[in-house]
C-alpha positions in Angstrom: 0.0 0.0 0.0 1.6 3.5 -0.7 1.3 5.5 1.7 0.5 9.4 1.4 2.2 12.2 2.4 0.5 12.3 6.0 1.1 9.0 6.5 4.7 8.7 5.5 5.3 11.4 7.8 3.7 9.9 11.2 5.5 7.1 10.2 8.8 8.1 10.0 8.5 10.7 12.9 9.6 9.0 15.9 12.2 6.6 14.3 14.0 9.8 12.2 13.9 12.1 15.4 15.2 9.7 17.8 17.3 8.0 15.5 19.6 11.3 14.9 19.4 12.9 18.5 20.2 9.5 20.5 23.0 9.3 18.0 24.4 12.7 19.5 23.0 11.2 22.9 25.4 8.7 23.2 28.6 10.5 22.4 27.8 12.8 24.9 27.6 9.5 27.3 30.9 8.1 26.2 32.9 11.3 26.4 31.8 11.4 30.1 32.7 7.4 30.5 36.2 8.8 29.1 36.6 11.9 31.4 35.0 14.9 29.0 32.1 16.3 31.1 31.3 19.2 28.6 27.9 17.4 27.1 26.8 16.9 30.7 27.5 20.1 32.2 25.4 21.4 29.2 22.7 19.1 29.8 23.0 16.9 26.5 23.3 13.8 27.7 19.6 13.3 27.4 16.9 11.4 26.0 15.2 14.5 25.0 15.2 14.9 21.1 13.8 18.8 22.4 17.9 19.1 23.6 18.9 18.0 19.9 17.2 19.0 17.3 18.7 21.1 15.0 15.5 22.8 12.7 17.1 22.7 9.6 18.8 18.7 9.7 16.7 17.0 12.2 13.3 18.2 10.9 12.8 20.0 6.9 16.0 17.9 5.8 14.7 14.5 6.5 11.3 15.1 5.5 12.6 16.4 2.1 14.8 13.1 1.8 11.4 11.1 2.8 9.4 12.8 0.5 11.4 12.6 -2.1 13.1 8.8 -1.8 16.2 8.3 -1.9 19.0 8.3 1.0 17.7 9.7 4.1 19.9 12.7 5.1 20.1 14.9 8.3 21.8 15.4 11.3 21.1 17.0 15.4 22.8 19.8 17.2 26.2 17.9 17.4 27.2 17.4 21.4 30.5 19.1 22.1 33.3 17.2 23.2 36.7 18.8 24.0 38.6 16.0 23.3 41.6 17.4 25.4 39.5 16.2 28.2 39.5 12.5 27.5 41.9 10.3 29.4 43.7 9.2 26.7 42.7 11.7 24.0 43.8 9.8 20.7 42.6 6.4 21.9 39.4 7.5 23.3 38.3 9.0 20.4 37.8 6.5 19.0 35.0 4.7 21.4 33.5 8.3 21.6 33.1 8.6 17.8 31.9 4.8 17.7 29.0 5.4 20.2 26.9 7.2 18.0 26.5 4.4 15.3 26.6 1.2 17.9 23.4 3.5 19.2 21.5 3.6 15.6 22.5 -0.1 15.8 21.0 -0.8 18.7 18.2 1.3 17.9 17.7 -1.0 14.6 17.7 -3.8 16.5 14.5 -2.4 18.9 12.7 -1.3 15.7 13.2 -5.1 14.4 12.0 -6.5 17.5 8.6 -3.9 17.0 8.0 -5.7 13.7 8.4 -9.0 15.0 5.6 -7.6 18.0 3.4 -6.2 15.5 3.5 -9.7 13.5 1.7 -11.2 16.5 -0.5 -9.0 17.2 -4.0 -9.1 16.3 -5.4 -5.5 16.7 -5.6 -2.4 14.5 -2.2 -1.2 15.6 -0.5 -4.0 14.2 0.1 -2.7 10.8 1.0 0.7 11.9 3.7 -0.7 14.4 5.1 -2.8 11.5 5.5 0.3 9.0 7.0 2.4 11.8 9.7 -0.5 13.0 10.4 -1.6 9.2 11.0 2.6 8.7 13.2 2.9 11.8 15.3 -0.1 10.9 16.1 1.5 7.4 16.9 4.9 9.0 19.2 3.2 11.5 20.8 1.2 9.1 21.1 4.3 6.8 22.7 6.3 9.9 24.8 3.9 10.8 26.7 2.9 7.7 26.7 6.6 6.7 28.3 8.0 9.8 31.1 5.2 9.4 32.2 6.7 6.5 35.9 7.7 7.1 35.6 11.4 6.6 36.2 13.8 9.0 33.7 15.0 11.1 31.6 11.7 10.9 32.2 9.1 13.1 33.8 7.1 10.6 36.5 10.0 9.9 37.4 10.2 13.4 37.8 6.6 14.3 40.1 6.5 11.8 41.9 9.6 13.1 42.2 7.7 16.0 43.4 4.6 14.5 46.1 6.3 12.0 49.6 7.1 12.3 49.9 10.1 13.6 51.3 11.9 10.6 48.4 10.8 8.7 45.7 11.0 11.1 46.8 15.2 11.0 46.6 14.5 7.4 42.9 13.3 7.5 42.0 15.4 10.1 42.5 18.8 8.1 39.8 17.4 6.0 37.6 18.3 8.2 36.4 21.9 7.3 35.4 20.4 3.9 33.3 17.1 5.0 29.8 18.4 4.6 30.7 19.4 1.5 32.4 16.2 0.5 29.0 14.8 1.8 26.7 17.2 0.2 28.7 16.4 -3.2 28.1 12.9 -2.7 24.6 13.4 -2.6 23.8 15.1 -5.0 25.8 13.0 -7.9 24.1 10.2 -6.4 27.5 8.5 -5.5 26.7 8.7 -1.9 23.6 5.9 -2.7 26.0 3.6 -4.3 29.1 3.8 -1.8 26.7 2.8 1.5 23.3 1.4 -0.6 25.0 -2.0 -0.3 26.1 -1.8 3.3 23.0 -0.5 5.3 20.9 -2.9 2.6 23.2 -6.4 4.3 22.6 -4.7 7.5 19.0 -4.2 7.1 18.5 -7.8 5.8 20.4 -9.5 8.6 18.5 -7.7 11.0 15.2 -8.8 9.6 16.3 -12.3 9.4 18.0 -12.0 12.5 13.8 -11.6 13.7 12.8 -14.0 10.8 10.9 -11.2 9.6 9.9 -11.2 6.2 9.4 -8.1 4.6 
C-alpha cells in the first residue's frame, strides 16, 4: 500500500527524530565514561530529542529526503566534546566517535524487534507498528553505515583519526572543514547511494532475518 504524504510522515517521525538525537545522545555518554564532562554540564546527555534537534537537519532535511526517496539525510545539534578532556585523547576518540553508530545499531535492532511484535499481534495497531519499526530499521541502518564513513567530522573519519599514524591521522584530520561538503557532493551526484546502498541494505536484511521477519 503507498502510503501518502501524512502517513509517510507519522511514520517516519519517531524513528528519524530519535534515531539522529540519541546518535548525538550517546557521544555525549561516552565522552563522560572517558573523562569529558562538557555534554553533561550542558545538559545533552539526554533522551530528550527537544535538547537536539537542529531545525534545519533533524526536521525539513529528512522530510525532504522522505518525501522525495532516496537516502535519508540529516543530522542533530552535534554534542560538544573537548577532546583534550578524555583520558587518553587519541585512543578514546575513538570509542566516543563509535558510540553514536553502535546506538543507531541498537536502535535497529529495537525497531526489528517492533515488527516482530506487530506480527503477533491481532489488533488495528499492528500494521502501523510494522510500518514504523520496518521505517526505523532502514533509517538506523542508513545512519549507521553513513556516519562510518571515514571522513572527518563523521564518526567514521574520526575513528580512523584515532586509529592512523599520527602523521596521517593530521593529514585526514585537516579534512575536516570540507566534509559536509564532500557529503553534500556525494549526494547530489548520487554516489553517496551507491558507496553505502549495499552496506546499510546487508545490515538491514540481517536484522530482519536476524527476527525472521519477512518483509
Amino acid at each position: 500500500m503507498e502510503l501518502n504524504l501524512i502517513q509517510k510522515i507519522a511514520v517516519f517521525a519517531l524513528p528519524v527524530i530519535f534515531a539522529i538525537t540519541l546518535h548525538e545522545a550517546a557521544h555525549g555518554y561516552a565522552a563522560l565514561r572517558f573523562g569529558d564532562r562538557t555534554a553533561q554540564m550542558l545538559g545533552r546527555i539526554s533522551v530528550n530529542p527537544l535538547r537536539h534537534i537542529d531545525p534545519v537537519g533533524t526536521i525539513l532535511l529528512p522530510a525532504i529526503t522522505i518525501m522525495l526517496g532516496g537516502i535519508l539525510f540529516g543530522w542533530a545539534k552535534p554534542v560538544p566534546v573537548n577532546f583534550n578532556n578524555l583520558r587518553n585523547p587519541k585512543k578514546d576518540m575513538l570509542w566516543v566517535a563509535a558510540a553514536g553508530p553502535a546506538a543507531n545499531l541498537a536502535m535497529a535492532v529495537f525497531w526489528a524487534a517492533m515488527i516482530k511484535l506487530a506480527s503477533l499481534m491481532t489488533n488495528s495497531y499492528s500494521h502501523p507498528l510494522a510500518l514504523m519499526g520496518l521505517a526505523g530499521v532502514t533509517i538506523n541502518a542508513i545512519l549507521a553505515t553513513l556516519n562510518l564513513l571515514p571522513i572527518p567530522p563523521l564518526d567514521g573519519g574520526r575513528i580512523a583519526v584515532s586509529l592512523l599514524p599520527p602523521k596521517w591521522a593530521y593529514q585526514l584530520a585537516q579534512l575536516e572543514p570540507y566534509g559536509l561538503f564532500i557529503l553534500i557532493a556525494l549526494l547530489a551526484t548520487g554516489l553517496l547511494g551507491v558507496i553505502i546502498g549495499p552496506l546499510y541494505q546487508t545490515m538491514e536484511q540481517l536484522l530482519l532475518h536476524m527476527f525472521n521477519i519477512i518483509p
